[in-house]
DSSP file (Angstrom, degrees, kcal/mol; ACC not computed):
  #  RESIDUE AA STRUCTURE BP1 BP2  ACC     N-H-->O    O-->H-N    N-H-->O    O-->H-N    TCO  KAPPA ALPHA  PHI   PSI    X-CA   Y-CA   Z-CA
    1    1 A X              0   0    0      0, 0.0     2,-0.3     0, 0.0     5,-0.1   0.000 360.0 360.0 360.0 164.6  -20.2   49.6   59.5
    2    2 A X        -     0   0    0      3,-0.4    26,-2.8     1,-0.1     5,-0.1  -0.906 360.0-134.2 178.4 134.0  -20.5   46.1   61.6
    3    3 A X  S    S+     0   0    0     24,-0.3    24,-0.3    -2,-0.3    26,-0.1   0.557 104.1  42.4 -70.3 -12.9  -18.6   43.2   61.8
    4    4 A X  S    S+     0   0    0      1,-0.2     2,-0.4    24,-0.1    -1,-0.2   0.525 117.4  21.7-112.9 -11.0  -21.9   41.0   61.5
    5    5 A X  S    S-     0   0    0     23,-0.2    23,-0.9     1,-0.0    -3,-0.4  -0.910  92.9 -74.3-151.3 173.5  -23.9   42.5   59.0
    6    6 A X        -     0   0    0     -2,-0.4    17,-0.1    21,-0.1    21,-0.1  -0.184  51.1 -94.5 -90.4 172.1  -23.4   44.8   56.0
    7    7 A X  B     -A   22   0A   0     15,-0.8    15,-0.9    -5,-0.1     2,-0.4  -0.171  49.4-171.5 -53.2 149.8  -22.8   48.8   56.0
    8    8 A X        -     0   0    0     13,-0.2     2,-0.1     9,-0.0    13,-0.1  -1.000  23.9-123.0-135.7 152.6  -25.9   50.8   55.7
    9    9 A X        -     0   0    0     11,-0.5     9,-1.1    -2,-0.4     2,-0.3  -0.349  25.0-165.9 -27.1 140.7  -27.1   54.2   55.2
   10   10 A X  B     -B   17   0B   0      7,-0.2     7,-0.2    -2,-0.1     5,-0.1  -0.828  22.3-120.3-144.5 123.0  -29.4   55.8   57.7
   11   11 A X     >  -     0   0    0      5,-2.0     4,-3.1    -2,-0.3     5,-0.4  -0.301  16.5-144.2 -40.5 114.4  -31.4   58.8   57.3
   12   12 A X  T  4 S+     0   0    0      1,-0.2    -1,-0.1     2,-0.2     0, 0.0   0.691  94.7  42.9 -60.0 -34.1  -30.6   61.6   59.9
   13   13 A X  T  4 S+     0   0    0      1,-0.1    -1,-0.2     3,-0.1    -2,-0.1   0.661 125.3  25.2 -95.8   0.2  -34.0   62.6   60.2
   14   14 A X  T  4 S-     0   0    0     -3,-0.3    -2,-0.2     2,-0.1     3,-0.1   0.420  93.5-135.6 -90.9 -23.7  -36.2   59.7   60.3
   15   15 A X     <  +     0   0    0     -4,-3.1     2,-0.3     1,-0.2    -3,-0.1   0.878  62.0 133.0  40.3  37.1  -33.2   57.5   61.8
   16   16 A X        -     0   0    0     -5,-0.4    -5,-2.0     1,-0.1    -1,-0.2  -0.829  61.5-105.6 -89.3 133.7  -34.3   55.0   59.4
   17   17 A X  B     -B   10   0B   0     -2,-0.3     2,-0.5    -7,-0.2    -7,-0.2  -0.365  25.1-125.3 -64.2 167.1  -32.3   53.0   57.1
   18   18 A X        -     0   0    0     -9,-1.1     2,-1.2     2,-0.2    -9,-0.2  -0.866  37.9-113.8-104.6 129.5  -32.2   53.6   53.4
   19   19 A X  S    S+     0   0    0     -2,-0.5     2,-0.5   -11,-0.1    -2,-0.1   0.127  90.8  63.9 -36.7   2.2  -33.0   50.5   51.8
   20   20 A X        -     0   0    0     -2,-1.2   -11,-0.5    36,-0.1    -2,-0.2  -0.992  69.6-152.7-130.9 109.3  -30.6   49.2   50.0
   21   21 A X        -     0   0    0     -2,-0.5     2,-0.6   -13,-0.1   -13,-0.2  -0.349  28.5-101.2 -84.3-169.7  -27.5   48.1   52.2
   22   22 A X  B     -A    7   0A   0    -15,-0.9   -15,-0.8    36,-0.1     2,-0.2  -0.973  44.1-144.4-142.6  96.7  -23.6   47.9   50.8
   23   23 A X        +     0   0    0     -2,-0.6     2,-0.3   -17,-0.1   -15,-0.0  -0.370  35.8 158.2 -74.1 131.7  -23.3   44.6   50.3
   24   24 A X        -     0   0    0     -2,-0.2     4,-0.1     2,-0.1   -18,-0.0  -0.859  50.2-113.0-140.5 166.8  -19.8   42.6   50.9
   25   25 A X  S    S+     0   0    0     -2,-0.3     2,-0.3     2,-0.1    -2,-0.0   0.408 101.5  25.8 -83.6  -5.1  -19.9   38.6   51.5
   26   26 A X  S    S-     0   0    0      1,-0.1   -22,-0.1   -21,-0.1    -2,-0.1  -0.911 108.7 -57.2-157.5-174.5  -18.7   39.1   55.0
   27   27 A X        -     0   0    0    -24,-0.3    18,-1.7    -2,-0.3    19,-0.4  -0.221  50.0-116.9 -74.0 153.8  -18.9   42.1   57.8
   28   28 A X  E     -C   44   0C   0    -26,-2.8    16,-0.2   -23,-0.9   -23,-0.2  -0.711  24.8-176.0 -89.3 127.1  -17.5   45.7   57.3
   29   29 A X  E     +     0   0C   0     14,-2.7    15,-0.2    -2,-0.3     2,-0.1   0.609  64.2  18.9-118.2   6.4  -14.9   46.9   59.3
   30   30 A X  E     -C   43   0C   0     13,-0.9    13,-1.2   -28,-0.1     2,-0.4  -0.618  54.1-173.4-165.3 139.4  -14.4   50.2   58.4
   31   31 A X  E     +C   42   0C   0     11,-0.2    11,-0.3    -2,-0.1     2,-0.3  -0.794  11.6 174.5 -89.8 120.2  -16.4   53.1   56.5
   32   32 A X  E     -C   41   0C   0      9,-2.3     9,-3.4    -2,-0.4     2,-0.2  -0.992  22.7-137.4-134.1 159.1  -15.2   56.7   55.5
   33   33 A X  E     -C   40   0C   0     -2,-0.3     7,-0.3     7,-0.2    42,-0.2  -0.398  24.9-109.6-103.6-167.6  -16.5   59.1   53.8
   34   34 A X        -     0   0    0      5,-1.9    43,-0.1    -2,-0.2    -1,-0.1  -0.214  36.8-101.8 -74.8 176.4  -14.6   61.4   50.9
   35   35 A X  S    S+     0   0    0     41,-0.3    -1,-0.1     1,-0.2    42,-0.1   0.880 124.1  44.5 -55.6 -47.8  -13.7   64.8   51.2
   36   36 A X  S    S-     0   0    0      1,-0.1    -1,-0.2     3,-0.1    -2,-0.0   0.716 105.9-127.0 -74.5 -12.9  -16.8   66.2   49.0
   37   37 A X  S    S+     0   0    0      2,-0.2     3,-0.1     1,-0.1    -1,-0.1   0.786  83.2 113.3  65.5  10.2  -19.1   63.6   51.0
   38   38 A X  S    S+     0   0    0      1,-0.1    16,-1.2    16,-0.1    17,-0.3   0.078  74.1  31.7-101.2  18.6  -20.4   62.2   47.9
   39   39 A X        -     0   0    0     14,-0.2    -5,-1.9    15,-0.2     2,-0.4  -0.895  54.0-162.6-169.8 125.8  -18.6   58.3   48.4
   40   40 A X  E     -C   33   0C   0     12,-0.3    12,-3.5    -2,-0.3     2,-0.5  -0.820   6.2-156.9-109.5 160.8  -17.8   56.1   50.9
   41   41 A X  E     -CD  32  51C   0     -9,-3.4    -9,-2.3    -2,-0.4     2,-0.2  -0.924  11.9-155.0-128.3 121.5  -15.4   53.2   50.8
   42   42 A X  E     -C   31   0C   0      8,-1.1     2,-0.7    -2,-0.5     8,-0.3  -0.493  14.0-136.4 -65.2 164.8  -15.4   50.3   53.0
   43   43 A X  E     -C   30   0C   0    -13,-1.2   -14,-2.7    -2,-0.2   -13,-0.9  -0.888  28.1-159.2-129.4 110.4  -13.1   47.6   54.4
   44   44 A X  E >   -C   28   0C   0      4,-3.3    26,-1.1    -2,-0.7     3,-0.6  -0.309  30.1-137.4 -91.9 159.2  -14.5   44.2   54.5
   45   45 A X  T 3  S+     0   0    0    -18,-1.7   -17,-0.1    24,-0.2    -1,-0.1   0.776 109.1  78.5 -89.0 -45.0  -13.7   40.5   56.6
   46   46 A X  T 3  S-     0   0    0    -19,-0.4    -1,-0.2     1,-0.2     3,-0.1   0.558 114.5-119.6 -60.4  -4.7  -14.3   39.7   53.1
   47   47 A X  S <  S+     0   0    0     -3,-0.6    19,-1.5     1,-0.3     2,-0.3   0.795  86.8 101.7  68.6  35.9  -10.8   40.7   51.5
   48   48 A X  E     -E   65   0D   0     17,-0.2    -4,-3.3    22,-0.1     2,-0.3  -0.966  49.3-177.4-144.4 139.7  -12.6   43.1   49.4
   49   49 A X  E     +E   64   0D   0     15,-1.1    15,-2.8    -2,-0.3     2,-0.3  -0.870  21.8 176.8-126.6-179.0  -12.9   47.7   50.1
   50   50 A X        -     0   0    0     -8,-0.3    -8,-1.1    -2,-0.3     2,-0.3  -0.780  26.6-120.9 176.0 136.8  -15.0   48.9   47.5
   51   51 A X  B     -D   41   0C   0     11,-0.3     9,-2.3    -2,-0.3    10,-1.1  -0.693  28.6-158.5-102.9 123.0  -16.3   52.9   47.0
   52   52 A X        -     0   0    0    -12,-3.5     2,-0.8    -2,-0.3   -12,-0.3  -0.591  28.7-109.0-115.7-176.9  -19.8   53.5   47.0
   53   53 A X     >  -     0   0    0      4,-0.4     4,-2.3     5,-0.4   -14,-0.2  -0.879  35.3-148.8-127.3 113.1  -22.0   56.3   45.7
   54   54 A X  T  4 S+     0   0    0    -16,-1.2   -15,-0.2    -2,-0.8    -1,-0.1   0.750  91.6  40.1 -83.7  -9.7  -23.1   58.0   49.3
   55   55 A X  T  4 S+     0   0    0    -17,-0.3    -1,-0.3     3,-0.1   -16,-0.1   0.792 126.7  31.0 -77.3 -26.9  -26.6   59.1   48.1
   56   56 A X  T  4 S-     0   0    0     -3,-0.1    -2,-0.1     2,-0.1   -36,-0.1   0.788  91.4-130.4-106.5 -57.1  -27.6   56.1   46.0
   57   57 A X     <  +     0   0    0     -4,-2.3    -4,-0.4     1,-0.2    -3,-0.0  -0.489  61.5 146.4  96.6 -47.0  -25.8   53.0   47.8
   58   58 A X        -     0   0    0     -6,-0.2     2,-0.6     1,-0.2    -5,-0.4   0.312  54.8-108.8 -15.5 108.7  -24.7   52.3   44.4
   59   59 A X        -     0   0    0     -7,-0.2    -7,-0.3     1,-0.2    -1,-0.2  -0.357  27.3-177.3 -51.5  98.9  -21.3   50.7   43.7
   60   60 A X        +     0   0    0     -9,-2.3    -8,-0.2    -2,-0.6    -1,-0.2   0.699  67.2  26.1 -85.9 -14.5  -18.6   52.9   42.1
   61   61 A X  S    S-     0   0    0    -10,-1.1     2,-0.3    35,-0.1    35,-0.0  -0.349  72.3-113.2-124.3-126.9  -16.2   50.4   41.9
   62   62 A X        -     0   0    0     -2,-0.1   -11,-0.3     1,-0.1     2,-0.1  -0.800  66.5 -56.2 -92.4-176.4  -15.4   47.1   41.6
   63   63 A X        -     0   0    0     -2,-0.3     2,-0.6   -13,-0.1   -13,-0.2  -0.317  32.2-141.5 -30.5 120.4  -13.7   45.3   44.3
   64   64 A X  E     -E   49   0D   0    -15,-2.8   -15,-1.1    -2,-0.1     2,-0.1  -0.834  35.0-144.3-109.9 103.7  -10.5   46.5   45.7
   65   65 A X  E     +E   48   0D   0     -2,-0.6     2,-0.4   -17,-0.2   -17,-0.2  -0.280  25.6 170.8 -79.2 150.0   -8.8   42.6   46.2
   66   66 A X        -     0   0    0    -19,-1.5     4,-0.1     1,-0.1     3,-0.0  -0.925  43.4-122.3-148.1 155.0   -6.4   41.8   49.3
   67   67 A X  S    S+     0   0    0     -2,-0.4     2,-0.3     2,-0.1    -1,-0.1   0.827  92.6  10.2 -58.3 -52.0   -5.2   38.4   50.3
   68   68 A X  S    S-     0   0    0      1,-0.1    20,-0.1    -3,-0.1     3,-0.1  -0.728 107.0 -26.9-123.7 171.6   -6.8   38.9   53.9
   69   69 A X        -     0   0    0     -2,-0.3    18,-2.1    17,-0.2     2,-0.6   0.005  49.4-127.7  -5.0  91.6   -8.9   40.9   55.6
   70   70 A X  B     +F   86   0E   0    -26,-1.1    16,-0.2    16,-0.3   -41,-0.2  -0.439  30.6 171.0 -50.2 117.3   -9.4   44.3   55.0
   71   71 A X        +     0   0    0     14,-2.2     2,-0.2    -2,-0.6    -1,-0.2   0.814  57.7   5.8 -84.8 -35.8   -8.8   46.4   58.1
   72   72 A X        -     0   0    0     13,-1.2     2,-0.4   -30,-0.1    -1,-0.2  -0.867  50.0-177.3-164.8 109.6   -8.8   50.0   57.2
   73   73 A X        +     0   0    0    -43,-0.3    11,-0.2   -32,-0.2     2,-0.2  -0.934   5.6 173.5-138.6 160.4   -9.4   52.3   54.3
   74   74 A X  E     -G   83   0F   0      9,-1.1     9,-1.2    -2,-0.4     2,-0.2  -0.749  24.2-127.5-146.6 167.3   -9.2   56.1   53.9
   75   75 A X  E     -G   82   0F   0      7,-0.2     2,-0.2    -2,-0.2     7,-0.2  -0.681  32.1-111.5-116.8 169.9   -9.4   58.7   50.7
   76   76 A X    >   -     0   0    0      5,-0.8     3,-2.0    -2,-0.2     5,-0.4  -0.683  37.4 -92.4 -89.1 157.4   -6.8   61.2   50.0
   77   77 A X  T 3  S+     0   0    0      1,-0.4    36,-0.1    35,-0.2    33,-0.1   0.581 124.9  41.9  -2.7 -50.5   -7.5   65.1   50.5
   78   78 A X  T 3  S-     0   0    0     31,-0.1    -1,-0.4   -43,-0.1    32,-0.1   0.190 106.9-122.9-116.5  27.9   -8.4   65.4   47.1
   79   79 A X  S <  S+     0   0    0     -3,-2.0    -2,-0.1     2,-0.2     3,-0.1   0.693  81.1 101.5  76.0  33.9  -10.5   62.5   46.5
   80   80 A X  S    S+     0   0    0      1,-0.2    16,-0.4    -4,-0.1     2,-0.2   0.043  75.9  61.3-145.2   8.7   -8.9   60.7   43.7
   81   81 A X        -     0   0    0     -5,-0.4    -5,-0.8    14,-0.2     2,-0.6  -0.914  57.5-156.8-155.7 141.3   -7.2   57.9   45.8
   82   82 A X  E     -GH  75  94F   0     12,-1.4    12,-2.1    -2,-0.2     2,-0.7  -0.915  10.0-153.1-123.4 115.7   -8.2   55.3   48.0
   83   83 A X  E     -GH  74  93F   0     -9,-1.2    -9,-1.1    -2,-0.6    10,-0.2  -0.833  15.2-169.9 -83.3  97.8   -5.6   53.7   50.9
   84   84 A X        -     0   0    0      8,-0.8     8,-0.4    -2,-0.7     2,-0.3  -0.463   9.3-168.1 -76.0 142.6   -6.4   50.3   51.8
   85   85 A X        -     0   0    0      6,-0.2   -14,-2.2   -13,-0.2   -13,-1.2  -0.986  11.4-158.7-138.9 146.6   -4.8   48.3   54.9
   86   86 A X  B >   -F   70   0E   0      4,-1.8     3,-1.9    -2,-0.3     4,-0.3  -0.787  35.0-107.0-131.4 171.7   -5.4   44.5   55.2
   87   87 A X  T 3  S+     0   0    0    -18,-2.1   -17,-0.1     1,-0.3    -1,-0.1   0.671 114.8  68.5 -77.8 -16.3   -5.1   42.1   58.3
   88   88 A X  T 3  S-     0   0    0    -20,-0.1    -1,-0.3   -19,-0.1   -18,-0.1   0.264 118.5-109.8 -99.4  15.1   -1.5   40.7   56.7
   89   89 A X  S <  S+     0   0    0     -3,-1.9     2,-0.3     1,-0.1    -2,-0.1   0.955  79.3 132.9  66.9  42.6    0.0   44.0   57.4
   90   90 A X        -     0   0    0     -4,-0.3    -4,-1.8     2,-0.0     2,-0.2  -0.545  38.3-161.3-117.3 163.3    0.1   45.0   53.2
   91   91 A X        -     0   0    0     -2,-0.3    -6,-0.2    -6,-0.2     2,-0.2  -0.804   6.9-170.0-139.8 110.1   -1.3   48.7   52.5
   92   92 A X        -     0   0    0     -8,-0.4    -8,-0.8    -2,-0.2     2,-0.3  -0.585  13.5-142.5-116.8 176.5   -2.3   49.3   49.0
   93   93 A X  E     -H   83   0F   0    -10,-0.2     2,-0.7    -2,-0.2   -10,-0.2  -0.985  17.5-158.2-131.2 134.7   -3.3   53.0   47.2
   94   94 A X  E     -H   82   0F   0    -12,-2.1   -12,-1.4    -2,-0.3     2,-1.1  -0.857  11.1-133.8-118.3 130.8   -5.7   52.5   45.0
   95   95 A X        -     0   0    0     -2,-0.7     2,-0.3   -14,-0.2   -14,-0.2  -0.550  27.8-133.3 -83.9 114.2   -6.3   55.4   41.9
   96   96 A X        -     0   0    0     -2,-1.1     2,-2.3   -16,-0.4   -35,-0.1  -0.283  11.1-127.8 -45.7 113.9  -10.5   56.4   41.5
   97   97 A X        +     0   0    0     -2,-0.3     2,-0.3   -37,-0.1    -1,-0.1  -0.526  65.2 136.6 -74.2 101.7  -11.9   56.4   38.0
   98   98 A X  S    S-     0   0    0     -2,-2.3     2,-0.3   -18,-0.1   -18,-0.0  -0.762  71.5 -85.5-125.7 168.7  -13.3   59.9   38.7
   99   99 A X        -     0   0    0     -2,-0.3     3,-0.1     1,-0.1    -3,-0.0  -0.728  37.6-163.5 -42.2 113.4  -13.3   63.2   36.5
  100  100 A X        -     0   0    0     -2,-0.3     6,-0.3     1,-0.2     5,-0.3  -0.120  23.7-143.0-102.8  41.0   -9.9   64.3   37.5
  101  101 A X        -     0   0    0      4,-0.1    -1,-0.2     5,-0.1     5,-0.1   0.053  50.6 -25.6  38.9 174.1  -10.8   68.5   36.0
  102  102 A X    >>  -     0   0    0      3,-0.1     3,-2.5     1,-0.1     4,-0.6  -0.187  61.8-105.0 -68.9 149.2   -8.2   70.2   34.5
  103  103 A X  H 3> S+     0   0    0      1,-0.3     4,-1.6     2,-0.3    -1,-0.1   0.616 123.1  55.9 -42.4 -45.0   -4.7   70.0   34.8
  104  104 A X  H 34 S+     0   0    0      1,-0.2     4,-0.3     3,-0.1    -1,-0.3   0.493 111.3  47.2 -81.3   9.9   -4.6   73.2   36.9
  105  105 A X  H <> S+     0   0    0     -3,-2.5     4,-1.0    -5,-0.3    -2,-0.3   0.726 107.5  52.8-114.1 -45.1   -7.3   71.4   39.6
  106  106 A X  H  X S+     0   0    0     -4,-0.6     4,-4.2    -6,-0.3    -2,-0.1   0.826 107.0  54.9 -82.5 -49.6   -5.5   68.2   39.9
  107  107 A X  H  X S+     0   0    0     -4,-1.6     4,-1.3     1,-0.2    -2,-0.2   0.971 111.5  43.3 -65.1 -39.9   -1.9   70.4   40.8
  108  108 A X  H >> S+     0   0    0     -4,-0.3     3,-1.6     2,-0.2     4,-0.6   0.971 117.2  46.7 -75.1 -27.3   -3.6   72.4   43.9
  109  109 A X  H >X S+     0   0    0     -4,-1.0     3,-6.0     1,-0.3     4,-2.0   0.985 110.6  62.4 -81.2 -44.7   -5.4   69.1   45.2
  110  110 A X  H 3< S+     0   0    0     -4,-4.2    -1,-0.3     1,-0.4    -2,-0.2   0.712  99.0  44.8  10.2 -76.3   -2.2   67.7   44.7
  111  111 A X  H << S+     0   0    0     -3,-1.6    -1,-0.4    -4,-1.3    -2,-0.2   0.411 112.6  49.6 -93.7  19.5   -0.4   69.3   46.8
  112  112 A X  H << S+     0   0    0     -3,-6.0    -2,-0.3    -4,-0.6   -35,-0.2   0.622  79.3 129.9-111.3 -11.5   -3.0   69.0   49.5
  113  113 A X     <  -     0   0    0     -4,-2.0    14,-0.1     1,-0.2     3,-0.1  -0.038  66.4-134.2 -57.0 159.9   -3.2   64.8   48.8
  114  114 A X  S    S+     0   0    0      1,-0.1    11,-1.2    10,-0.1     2,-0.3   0.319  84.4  62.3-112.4  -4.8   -2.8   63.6   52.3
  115  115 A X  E     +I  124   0G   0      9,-0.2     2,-0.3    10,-0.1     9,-0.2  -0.979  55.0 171.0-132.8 166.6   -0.1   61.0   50.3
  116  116 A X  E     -I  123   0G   0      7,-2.8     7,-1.7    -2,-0.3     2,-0.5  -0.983  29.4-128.8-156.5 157.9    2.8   61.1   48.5
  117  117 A X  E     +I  122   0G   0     -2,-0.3     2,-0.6     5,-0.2     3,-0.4  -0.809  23.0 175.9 -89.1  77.1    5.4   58.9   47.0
  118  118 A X  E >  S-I  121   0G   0      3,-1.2     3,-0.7    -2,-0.5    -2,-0.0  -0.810  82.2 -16.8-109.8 154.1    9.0   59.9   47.8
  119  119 A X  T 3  S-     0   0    0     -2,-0.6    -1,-0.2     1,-0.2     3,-0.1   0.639 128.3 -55.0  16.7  46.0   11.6   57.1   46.2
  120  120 A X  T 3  S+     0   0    0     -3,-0.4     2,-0.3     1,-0.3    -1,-0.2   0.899 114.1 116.4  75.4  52.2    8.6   54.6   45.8
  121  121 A X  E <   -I  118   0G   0     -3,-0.7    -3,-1.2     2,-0.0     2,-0.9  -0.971  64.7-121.2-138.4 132.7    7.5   54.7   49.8
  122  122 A X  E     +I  117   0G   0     -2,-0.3    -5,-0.2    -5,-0.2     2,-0.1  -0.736  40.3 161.1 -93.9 119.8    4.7   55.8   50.8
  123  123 A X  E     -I  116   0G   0     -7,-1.7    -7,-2.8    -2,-0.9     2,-0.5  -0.291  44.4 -85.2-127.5 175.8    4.4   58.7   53.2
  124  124 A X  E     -I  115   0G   0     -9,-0.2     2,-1.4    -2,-0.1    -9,-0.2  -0.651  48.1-121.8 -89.2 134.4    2.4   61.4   54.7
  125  125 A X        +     0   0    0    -11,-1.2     2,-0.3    -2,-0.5   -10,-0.1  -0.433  28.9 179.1 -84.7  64.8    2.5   64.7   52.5
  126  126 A X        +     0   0    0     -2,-1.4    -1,-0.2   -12,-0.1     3,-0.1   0.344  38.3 128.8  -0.9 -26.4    3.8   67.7   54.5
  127  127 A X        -     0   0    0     -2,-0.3    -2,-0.0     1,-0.1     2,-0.0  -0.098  63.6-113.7 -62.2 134.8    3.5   70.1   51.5
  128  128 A X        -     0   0    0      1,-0.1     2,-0.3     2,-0.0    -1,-0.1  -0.306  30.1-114.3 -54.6 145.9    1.6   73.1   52.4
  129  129 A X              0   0    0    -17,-0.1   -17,-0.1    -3,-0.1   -20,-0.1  -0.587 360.0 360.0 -85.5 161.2   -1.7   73.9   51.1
  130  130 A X              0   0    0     -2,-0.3    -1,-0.1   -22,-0.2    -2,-0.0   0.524 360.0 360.0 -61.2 360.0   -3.2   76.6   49.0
């Protein structure tokens, strides 16, 4: 990621870029990647995060809108939510259109999500894991 120019791939064993960068209208200021390692999301100067397809480049979703500056964005544990933070001090969570598996796959990652909702706050999720 870079405040001047857009995110890219780069190959680990050529230390080349992959051709296709991950375009926003204005500089990236932070990349992570998911749990599995198969998407990253950035957080754009542009007021835009947006989840990308980490072999491809490809865009998995559309724009995730803020009033200002995106600062900072993160996945949850289990990969099925995306935490945004924007330069006006706002934080949003954003749910992935993924496969979320069966009912009994969704409850362990669940309880491992790194957030949870107690009386419409969000907070950091304590629950033990499996």
């Amino acid at each position: 990621a870079s405040a001047a120019h857009p995110a890219r791939f780069w190959d680990p064993r050529s230390a080349k870029p992959l051709p296709e960068p991950l375009e926003h209208r204005a500089g990236v200021a932070a990349a992570a990647f998911s749990p599995d390692g198969t998407r990253v999301v950035t957080a754009s100067s542009d007021h835009t995060a947006r989840v990308w397809d980490a072999r491809t480049g490809k865009p998995l979703t559309d724009p995730f809108e803020h009033h200002t500056i995106v600062t900072a964005a993160a996945f949850s544990r289990d990969g099925m939510r995306v935490a945004t933070a924007s330069y006006d001090d706002s934080a949003r969570v954003w749910e992935l259109p993924i496969d979320q598996g069966s009912l009994a796959d969704w409850q362990r990652h669940a309880r491992c999500s790194l957030f949870a909702l107690e009386n419409g706050v969000l907070v950091n999720n304590h629950s033990p894991c499996p």
